[in-house]
N, C-alpha and C positions, 0 to 999 in steps of 0.2 A: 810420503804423507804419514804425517804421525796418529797413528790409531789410538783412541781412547779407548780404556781397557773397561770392559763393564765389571760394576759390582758384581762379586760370587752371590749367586744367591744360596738360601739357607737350605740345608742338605743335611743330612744325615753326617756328614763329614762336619760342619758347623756344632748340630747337636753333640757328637759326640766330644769336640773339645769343650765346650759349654762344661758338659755334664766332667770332665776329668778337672777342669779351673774348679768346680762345685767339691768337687772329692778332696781335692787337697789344700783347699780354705780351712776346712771344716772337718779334716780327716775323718771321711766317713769309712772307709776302709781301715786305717789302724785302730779304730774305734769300733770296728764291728759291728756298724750300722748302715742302713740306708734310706733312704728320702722318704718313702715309703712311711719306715717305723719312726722318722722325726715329726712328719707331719701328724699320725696318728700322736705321736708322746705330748705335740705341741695343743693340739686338740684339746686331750684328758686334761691338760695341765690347765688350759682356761677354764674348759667346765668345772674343775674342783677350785676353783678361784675366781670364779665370776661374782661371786656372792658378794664380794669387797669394794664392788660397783655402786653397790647397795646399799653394804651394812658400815661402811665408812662415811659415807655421807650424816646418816643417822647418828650413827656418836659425837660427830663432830656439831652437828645441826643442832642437836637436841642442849648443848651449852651453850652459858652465855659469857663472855669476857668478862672483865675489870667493872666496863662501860654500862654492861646490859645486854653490849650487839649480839643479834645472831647471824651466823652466815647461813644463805640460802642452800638449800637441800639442791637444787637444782644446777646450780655455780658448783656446788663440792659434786656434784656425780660428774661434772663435763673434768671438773681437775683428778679427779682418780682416775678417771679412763685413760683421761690423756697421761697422767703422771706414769702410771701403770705401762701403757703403749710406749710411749719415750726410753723409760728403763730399762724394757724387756727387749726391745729392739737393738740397743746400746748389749746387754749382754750377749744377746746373739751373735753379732756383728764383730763386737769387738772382745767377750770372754769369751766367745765359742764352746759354753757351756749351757746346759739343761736347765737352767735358773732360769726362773720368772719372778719379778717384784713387783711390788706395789705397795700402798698404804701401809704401814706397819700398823697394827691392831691396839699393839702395847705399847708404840710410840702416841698413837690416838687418845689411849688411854691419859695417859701421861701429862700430854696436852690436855685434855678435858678437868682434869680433876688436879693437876699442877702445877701447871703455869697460864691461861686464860684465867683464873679466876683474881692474876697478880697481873696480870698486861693486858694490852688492847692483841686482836687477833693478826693483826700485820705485823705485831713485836712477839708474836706467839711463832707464828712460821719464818720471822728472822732470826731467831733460834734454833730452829728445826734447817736453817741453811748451814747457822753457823757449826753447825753439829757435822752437816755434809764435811766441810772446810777442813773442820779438824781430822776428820778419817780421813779423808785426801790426804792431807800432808802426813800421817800417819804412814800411810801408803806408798805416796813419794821416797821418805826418810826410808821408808824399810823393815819402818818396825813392825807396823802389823803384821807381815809375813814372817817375822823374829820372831814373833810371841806366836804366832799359832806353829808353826816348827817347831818351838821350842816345850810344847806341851806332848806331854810322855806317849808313847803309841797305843799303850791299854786304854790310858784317858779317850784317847782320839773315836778306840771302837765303842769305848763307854758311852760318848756323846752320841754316836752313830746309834744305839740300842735305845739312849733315852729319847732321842726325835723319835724314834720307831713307837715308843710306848706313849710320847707327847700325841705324836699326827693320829694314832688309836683312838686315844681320847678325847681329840677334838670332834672328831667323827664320831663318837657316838656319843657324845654332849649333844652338838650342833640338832642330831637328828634326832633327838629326844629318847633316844633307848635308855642312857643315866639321866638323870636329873638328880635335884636336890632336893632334901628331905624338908619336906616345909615346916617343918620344928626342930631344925638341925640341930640347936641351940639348946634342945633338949634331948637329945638321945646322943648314942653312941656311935651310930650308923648316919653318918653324913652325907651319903647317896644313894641313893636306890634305883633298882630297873621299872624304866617308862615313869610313868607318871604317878604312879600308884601302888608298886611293888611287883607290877605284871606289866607285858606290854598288851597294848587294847589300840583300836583302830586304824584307818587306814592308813596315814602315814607312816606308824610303825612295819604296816605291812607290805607298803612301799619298798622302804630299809629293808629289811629281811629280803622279799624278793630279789634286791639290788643284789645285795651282799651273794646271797646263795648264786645267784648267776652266773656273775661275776669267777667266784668260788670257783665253780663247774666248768665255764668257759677256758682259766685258766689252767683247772688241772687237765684238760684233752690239747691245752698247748694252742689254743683260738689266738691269732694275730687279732689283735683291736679288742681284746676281752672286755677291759677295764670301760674303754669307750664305749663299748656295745653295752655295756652293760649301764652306762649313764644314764645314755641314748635309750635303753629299753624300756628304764623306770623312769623318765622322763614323760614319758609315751604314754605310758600305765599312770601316772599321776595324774595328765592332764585329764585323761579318761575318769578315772575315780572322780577328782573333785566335779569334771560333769556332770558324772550319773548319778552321783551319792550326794551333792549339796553339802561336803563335810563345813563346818564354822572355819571362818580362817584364821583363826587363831591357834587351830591346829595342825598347820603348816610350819608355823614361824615367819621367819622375815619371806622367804619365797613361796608366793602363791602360788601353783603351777592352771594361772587359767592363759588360756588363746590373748593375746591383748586383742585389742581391740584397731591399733593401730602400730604399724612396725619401725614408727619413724616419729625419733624425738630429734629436735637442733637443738644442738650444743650451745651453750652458756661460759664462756670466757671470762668472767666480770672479775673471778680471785685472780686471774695470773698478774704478778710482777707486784700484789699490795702487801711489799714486806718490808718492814721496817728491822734493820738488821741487831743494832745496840740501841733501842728505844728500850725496849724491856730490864737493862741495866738501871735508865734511869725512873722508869716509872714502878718496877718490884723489888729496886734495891740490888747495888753488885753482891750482896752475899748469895739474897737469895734467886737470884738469876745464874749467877756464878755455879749452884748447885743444879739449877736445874737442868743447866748446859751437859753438867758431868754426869748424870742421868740418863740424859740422850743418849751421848757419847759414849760410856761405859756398854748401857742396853745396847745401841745398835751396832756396836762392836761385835760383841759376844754373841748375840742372838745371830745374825749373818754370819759370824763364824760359825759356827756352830752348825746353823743349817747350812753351809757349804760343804761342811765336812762330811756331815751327814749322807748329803744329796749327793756328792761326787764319789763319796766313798762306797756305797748304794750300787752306782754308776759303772763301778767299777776304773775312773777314774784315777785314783791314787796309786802312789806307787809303794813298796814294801814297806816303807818308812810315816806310810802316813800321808803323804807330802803330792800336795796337786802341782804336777808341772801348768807351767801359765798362770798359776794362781795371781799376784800382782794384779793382771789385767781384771780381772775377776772381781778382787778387792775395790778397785779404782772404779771400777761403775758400778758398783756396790754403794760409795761413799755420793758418787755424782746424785746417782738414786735419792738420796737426803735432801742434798740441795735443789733438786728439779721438784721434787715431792713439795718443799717448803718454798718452792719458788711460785709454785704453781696452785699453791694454796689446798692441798690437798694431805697434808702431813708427809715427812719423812717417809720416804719407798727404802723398803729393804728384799732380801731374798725369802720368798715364802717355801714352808714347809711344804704346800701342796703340791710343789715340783716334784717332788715324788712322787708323787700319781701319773706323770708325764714316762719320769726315767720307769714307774713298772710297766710302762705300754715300749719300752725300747730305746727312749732317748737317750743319746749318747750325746748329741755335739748342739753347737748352736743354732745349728735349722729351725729343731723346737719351737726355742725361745723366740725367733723371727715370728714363726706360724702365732705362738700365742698373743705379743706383742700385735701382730696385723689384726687379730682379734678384737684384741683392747682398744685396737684404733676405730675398729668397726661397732664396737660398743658404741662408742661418742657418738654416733646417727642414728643405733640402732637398741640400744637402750631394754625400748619393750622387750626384746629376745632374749635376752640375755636375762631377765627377770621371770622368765618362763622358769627353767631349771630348778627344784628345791634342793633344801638338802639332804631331805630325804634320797634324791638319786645320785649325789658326790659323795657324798658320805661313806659309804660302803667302800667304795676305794679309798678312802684314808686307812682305815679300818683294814684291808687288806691289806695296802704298804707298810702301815706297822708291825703287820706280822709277818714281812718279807726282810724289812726290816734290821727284825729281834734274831738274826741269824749271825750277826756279827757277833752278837754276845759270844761264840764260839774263842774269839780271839782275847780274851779276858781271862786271866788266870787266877781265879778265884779262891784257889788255895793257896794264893800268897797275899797275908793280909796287907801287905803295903801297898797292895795294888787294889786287892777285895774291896775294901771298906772304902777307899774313894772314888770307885768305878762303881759301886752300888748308889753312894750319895749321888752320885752324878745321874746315877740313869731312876732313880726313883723321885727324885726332886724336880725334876723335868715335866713331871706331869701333874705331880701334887702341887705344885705352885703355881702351874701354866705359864711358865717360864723356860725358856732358853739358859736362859744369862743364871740364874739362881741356880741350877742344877753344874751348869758348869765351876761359878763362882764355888759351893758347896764341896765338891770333888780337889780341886787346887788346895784349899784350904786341907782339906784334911793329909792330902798328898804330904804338903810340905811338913803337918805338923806330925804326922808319924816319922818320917825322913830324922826331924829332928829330936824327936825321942828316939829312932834308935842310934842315933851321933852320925847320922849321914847328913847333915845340914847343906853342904857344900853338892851335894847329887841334885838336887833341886835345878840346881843353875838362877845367874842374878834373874834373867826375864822371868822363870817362874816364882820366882821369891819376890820380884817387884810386882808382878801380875798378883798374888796373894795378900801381900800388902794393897793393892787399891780394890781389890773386890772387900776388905777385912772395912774399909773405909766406906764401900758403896753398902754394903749391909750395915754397915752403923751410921748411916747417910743422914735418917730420922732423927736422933737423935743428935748429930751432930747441926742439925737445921735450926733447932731446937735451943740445943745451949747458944746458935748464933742470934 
C-alpha cells in the first residue's frame, strides 16, 4: 500500500531556513545588519518622509494648466502614496538598498511653474514618463553608471558632506528654527533664527526637545534613538496643541491633532491620464524639448547624488567610491519616474530622508519593504500619517547631517584642484536647495582648473562631456529665450 507522506509541518527547523533564504537575499550578515535594525531604519525613514503624502499634493493641486484645470487634492494624495509604495517596494526587492522614493519636490516644482502653464496635465506627466524612459535606457546602455564612476573620489565625499549640509537645512527650514527675513530684499542678512531673530513658542519647543533627545539617546548608544525620538515628540505635540490651543498656522503643513477618523478610501481617477508627446505639439518641440532636458539632467544628478550620499553614509561603497549592484539601483530609480508620471503623481526619485532610516541602522533592502508597506498603508489610512509634524522629523535631518559632515575627513583641502571644487559642491548644495546645482558647480570648476594647470586630458571624455551639458543646463534660461 502506498502511504501518503503528510506535509512537514512548520518548526523551528522551517523558520530557521526561512530566516537563512532572508540573510542572503538581502545580505544581512555581510552588511552588518539585522531585521531588527531594518524594520526600525524602515520606520524612521517613513516618518521623516511622510509629509510628501501631503505636501505634494498641495503644490501640484494649488496650479492650474494651459486649460485652467485643476487636479483634485485628493486623486494626487491616493497617486503619491501609491507612486511612493510601488517605488520603494521595487527598491527593496530588487536594489536591495536603504532608499526610499517618492514625488520629487523639485521635479513638482518644475512641473508647476514650467511646463503645466505650456500643456494640459496629462501632457505634463507624459513628460515626467518620458523623462523615466530616458534614464532607463541610460541605464540599460551603461552610461549612467559611466558617468557616476567616472566622477573623481574627493567629488564623490564632497557630495556626500553637501547632502549632509542639504538634509540639515531642510530640517531646520521645514521646522521653522531658520526662516526668511521678511525684508530680505533689504538687508544683508537673508535668514534668521525662528520667526523673529529668537526662537518663541511651542513648536519650536517641540524641535528642541526632539533634537536634544534624540542627541542624548544617541550618544548612551539607544537602539531606535532616532525613532524614539520622533515618536516622543509626536506624543508631546499632540499633547501641546490640546492643552495650549496654539493657531495652526503655527505648525505648518502638519497639524499634530487626533483625527477624527483613521480611514480615508483611496482615489484612482489620475492613473494611466497621460498623454505622452501631446506636450510637443501643444508648447512647441523647442520648448518641450527643453523642458524634457530639465527633467532629465535634475533627476539624474539629484538621485545620483543622493545615492551616493545615502550608500556611502551606509557604509555601502567600496574604496573607490563605487556601489557594487548599483545598475539595479539606477533602473528603479528611472522606473520611479515613469510610475510617478504614470500614476499622476510626478516623477518619484530617491529621497534624502533615507538617511534618517540608514542613522537608525539600515543597511539592506528590508527598510525599504517596511517603508514602502507603509506608504501602501498610507492610501487607507491617510489620517495617521497626517498626525506626525515637522516639528518631530526634523530634528533627525538635523542630526543626519551632522553625522553626515564626517566624510568631509576624506577631502583633501590643501590641494587646490581638489579644494575649490569640493567646497563649490558641498556649499551650493544647500545655498540653492539643489542636488544637481551643487554638483553641476563642483564638475565645472574641476575641469576648469585641470585645464588651467594643462592637465585637460585628466578629466577623462565622461567628465568633460558631463561639464559640457551641466555648462548648457545652467545657461538653459537663456538659451529658452534666444529660442
Amino acid at each position: 500500500m502506498t502511504q501518503v507522506q503528510e506535509p512537514l509541518a512548520a518548526g523551528p527547523d522551517t523558520e530557521v531556513r526561512a530566516a537563512g533564504r532572508l540573510e542572503r537575499y538581502f545580505l544581512l550578515a555581510e552588511r552588518g545588519s539585522t531585521v531588527g535594525r531594518e524594520v526600525r531604519g524602515g520606520l524612521t525613514t517613513f516618518f521623516a518622509m511622510a509629509y510628501i503624502v501631503l505636501l505634494n499634493p498641495i503644490i501640484i493641486g494649488s496650479a492650474a494648466d494651459v486649460t485652467g484645470a485643476h487636479l483634485s487634492i485628493g486623486e494626487l494624495t491616493t497617486a503619491t502614496a501609491f507612486a511612493a509604495a510601488v517605488t520603494t517596494l521595487l527598491m527593496g526587492f530588487v536594489g536591495n538598498a536603504p532608499l526610499a522614493l517618492a514625488a520629487g519636490l523639485g521635479t513638482s516644482g518644475v512641473v508647476v511653474s514650467q511646463i503645466a502653464p505650456h500643456m494640459t496635465w496629462p501632457q505634463a506627466m507624459g513628460l515626467m514618463v518620458l523623462e523615466g524612459i530616458v534614464i532607463i535606457l541610460l541605464v540599460v546602455t551603461g552610461l549612467r553608471e559611466t558617468i557616476m564612476n567616472a566622477i573623481p573620489l574627493p567629488l564623490k565625499h564632497a557630495i556626500s558632506v553637501g547632502i549632509g549640509a542639504f538634509v540639515a537645512l531642510i530640517g531646520l527650514v521645514d521646522s521653522g528654527v531658520i526662516t526668511r527675513q521678511p525684508d530680505a530684499a533689504h538687508t544683508t542678512v537673508p535668514v534668521q533664527l525662528g520667526a523673529g531673530g529668537h526662537l518663541e513658542g511651542w513648536p519650536a519647543f517641540v524641535f528642541c526637545f526632539g533634537l536634544l533627545l534624540m542627541i542624548a539617546l544617541m550618544a548612551r548608544r539607544i537602539p531606535g534613538a532616532i525613532l524614539i525620538g520622533i515618536v516622543a515628540s509626536t506624543v508631546l505635540a499632540v499633547a501641546v496643541e490640546k492643552i495650549a490651543k496654539i493657531p495652526d498656522a503655527s505648525w505648518g503643513l502638519v497639524i499634530p491633532k487626533a483625527p477624527t477618523s483613521f480611514f480615508s478610501a483611496p482615489k484612482f481617477g489620475l492613473f494611466g491620464r497621460v498623454d505622452l508627446f501631446g506636450g510637443f505639439a501643444r508648447a512647441g518641440a523647442a520648448t518641450a524639448t527643453i523642458a524634457l532636458f530639465t527633467l532629465v539632467l535634475s533627476g539624474f544628478f539629484d538621485a545620483m547624488g543622493t545615492i551616493m550620499g545615502v550608500t556611502s553614509e551606509a557604509g555601502l561603497t567600496d574604496e573607490q567610491g563605487r556601489l557594487p549592484g548599483i545598475s539595479r539601483i539606477l533602473l528603479v530609480d528611472g522606473v520611479g519616474a515613469v510610475v510617478g508620471g504614470g500614476s499622476g503623481a510626478s516623477a518619484n526619485t530617491v529621497f534624502v530622508e533615507s538617511t534618517a532610516g540608514v542613522g537608525e541602522g539600515a543597511r539592506t533592502g528590508i527598510a525599504s519593504i517596511v517603508t514602502g508597506l507603509l506608504f501602501a498603508a498610507a492610501l487607507l489610512f491617510t489620517p495617521i500619517a497626517a498626525i506626525v509634524p515637522a516639528e518631530a522629523t526634523t530634528p533627525a535631518l538635523v542630526l543626519i547631517g551632522a553625522l553626515m559632515m564626517a566624510q568631509i575627513r576624506h577631502v583633501d583641502f590643501t590641494n587646490f584642484e581638489i579644494a575649490v571644487p569640493a567646497f563649490l559642491t558641498i556649499v551650493l548644495m544647500p545655498f540653492t536647495y539643489s542636488i544637481t546645482d551643487g554638483v553641476g558647480a563642483g564638475l565645472i570648476a574641476y575641469t576648469v582648473i585641470k585645464v588651467a594647470n594643462g592637465k585637460w586630458r585628466e578629466p577623462g571624455w565622461f567628465v568633460w562631456g558631463v561639464t559640457v551639458i551641466f555648462a548648457i543646463f545652467f545657461g538653459i534660461s537663456g538659451i529658452q529665450h534666444t529660442l
